[in-house]
N, CA and C of each residue as an Amber inpcrd file, in Angstrom:
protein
   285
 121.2140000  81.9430000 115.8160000 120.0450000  81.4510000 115.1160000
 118.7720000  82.1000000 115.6700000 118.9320000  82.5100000 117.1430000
 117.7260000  83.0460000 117.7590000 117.4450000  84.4490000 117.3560000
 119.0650000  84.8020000 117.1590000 118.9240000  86.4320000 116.7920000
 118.1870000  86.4480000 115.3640000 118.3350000  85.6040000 114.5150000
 117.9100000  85.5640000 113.0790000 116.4830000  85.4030000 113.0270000
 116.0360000  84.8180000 114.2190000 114.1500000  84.4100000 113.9180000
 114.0130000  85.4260000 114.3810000 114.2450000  86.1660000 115.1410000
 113.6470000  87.4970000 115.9400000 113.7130000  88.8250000 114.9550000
 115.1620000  88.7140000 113.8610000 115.2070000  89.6390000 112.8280000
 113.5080000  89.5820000 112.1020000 113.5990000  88.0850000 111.8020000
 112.7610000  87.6540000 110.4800000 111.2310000  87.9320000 111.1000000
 111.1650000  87.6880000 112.3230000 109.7450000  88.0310000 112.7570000
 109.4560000  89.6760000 112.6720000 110.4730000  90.2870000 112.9660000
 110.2690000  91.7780000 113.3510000 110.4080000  92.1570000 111.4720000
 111.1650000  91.7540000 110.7430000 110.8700000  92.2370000 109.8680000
 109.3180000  91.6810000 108.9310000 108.7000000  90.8080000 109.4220000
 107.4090000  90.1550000 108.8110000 106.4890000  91.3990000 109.6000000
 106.6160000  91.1180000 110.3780000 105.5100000  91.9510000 111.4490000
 105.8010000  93.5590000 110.8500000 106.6610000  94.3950000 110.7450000
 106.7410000  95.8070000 109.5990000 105.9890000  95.1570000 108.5880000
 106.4540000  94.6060000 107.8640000 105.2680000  94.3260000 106.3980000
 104.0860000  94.1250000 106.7720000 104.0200000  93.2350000 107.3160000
 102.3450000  93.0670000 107.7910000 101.5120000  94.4990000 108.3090000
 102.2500000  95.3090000 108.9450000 102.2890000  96.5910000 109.7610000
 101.8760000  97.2880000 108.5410000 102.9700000  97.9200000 107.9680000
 103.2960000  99.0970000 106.9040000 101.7750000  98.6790000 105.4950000
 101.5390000  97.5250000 105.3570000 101.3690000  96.9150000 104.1230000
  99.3210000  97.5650000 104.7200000  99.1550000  96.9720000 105.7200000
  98.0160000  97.8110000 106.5950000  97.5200000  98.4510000 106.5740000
  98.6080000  99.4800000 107.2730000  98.6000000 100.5940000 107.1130000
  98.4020000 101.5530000 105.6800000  98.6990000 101.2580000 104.9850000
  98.4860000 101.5380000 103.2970000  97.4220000 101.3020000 102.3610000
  97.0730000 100.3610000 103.0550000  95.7880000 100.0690000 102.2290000
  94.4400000 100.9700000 103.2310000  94.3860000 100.9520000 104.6100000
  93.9040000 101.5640000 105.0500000  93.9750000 103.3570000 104.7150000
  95.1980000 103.3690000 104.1030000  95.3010000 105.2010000 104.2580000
  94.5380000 105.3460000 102.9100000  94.4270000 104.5420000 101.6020000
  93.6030000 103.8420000 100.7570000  92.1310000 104.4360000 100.8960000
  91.7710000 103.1720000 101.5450000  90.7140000 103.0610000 102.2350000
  90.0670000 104.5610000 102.3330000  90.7990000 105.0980000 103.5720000
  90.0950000 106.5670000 104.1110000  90.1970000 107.4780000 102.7790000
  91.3810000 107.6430000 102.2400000  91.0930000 108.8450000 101.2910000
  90.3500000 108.5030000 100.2460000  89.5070000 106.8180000  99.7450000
  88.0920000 106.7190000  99.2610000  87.2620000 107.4720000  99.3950000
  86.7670000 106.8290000 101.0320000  85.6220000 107.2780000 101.5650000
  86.1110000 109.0010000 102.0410000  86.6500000 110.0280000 101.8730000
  86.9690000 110.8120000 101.9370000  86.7630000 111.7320000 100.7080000
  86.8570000 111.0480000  99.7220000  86.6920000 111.4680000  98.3130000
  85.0530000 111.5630000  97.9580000  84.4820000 110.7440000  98.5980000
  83.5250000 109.8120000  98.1430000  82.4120000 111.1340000  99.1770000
  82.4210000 111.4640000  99.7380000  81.9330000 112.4860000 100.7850000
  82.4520000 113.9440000 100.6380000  83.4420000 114.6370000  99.4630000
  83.8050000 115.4490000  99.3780000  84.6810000 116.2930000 100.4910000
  85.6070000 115.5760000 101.0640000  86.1210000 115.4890000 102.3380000
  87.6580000 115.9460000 101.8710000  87.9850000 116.5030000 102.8270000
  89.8230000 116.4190000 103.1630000  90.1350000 115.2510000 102.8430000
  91.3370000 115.4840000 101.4070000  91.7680000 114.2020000 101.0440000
  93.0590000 113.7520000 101.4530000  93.5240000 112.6440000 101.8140000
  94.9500000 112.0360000 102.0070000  95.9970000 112.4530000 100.9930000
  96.9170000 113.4590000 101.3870000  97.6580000 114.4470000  99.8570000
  98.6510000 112.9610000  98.9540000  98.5820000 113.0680000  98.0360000
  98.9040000 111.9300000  97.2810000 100.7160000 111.3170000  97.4310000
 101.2970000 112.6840000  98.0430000 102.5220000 112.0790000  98.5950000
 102.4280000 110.9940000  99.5280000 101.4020000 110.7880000 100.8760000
 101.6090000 110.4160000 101.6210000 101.0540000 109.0080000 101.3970000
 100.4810000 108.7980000 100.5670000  99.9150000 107.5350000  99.4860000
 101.1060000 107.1050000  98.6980000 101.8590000 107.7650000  98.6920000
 103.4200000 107.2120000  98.4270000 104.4240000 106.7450000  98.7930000
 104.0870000 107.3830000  99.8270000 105.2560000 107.3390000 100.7920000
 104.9030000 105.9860000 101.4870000 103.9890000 105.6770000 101.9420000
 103.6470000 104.4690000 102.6730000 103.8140000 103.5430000 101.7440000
 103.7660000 103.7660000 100.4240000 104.1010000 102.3980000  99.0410000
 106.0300000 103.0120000  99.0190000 106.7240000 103.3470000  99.2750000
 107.9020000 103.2420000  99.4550000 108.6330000 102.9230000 100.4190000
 108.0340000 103.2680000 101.5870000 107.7760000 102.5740000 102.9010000
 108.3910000 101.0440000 102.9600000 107.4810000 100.1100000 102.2480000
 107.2640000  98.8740000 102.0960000 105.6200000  98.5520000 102.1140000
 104.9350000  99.4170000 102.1520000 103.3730000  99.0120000 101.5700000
 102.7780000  98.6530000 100.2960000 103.6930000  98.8990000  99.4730000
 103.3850000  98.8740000  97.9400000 101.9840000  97.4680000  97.4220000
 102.4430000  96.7540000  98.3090000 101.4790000  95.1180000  98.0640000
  99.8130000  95.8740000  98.7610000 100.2630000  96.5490000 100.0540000
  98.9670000  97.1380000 100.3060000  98.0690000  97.8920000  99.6730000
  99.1330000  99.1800000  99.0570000  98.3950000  99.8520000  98.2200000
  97.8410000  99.5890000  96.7490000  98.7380000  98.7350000  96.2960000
  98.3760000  98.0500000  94.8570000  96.8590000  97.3820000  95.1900000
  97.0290000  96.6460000  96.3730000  95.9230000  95.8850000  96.8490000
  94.5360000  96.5470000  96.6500000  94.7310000  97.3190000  97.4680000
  93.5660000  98.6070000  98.1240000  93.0680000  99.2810000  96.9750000
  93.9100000  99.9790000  95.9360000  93.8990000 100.5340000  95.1810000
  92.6380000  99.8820000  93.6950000  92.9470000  98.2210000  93.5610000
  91.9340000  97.5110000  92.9220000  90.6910000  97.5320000  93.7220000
  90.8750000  97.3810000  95.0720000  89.6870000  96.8630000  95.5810000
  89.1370000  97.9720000  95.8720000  88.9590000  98.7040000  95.9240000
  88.7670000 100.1050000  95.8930000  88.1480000 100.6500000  94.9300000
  89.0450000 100.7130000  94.1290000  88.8130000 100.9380000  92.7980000
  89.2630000 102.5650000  92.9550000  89.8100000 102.8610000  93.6230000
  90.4030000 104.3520000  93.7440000  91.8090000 104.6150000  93.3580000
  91.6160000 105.8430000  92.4010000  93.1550000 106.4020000  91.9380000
  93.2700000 105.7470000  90.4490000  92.7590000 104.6760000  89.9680000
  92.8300000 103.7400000  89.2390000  93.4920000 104.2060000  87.8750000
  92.3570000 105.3800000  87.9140000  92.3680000 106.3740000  86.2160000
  93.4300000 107.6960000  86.3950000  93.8010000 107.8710000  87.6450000
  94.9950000 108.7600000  87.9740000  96.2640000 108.7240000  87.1850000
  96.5080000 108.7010000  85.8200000  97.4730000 107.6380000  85.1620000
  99.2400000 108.4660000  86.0690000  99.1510000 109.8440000  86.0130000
 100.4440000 110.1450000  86.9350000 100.8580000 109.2560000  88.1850000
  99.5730000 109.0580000  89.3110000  99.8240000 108.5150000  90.0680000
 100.2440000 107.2110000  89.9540000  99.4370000 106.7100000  89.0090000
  99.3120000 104.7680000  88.8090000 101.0710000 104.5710000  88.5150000
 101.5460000 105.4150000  87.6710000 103.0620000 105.5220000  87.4500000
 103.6480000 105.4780000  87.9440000 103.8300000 106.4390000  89.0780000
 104.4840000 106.8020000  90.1840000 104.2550000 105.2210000  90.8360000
 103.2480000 104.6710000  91.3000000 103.1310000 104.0200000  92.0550000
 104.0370000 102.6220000  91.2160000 103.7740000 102.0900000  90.2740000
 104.7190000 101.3810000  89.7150000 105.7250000 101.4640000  89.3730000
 106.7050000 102.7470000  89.2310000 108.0990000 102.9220000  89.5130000
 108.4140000 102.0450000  90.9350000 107.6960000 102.8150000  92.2180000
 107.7690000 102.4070000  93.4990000 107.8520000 101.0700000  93.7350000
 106.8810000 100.2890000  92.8840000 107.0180000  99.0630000  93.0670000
 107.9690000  98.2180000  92.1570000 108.4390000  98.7950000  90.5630000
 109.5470000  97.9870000  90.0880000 110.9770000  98.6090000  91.1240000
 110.9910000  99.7100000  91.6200000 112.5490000  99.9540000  92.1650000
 112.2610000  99.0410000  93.7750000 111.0320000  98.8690000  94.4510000
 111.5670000  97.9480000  95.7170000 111.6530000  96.4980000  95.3400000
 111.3040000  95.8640000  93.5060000 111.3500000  94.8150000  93.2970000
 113.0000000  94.3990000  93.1540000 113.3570000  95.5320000  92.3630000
 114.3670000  95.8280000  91.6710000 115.7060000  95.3220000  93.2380000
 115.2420000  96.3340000  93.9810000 116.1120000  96.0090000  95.2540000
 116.1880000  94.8280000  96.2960000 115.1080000  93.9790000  96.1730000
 114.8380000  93.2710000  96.8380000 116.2840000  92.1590000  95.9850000
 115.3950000  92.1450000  94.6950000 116.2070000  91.1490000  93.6870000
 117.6150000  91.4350000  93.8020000 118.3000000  92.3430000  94.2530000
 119.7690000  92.6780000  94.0620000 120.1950000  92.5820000  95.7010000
 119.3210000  92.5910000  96.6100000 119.8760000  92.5090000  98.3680000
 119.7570000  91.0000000  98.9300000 118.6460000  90.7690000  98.4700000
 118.2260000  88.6730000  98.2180000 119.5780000  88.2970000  98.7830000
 120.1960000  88.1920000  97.6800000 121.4040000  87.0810000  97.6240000
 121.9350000  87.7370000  98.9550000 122.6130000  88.6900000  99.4970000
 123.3310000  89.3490000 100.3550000 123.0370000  88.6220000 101.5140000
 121.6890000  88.4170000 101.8150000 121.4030000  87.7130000 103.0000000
 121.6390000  86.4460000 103.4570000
């Protein structure tokens, strides 16, 4: 039972982590944009939403208001998020 809270914490604490982290990488390639700056390459804005950031970046992404009108990306990014919904919903029960 002890081993199971220690799973469940360590796996809360990655989300909390990853989810962060994503909205922050967000964040910078805004203000990066926004200053005509070296931008965050749009894979790696992906990768952190496949990761398990997806809640971050969806997040970031409104509040932001960045990428919004990107319609390739916005896609991409909602594949990402129906296939980790998709998986969650089919691994659920397993646990």
């Amino acid at each position: 039972m002890a081993a199971s809270k220690a799973v469940a914490a360590g796996v809360a604490a990655y989300a909390v982590g990853i989810n962060a982290a994503a909205a922050g990488l967000f964040y910078h390639d805004k203000q990066q944009a926004l200053q005509h700056k070296w931008r965050v390459p749009e894979r790696t804005l992906q990768a952190t939403a496949l990761a398990g950031g997806w809640i971050g970046g969806m997040w970031a992404m409104q509040k932001f208001r960045h990428k919004t009108q990107k319609q390739r990306f916005n896609s991409c990014c909602v594949c990402i998020t129906e296939l980790i919904a998709f998986a969650i919903h089919i691994l659920l029960p397993l646990v």
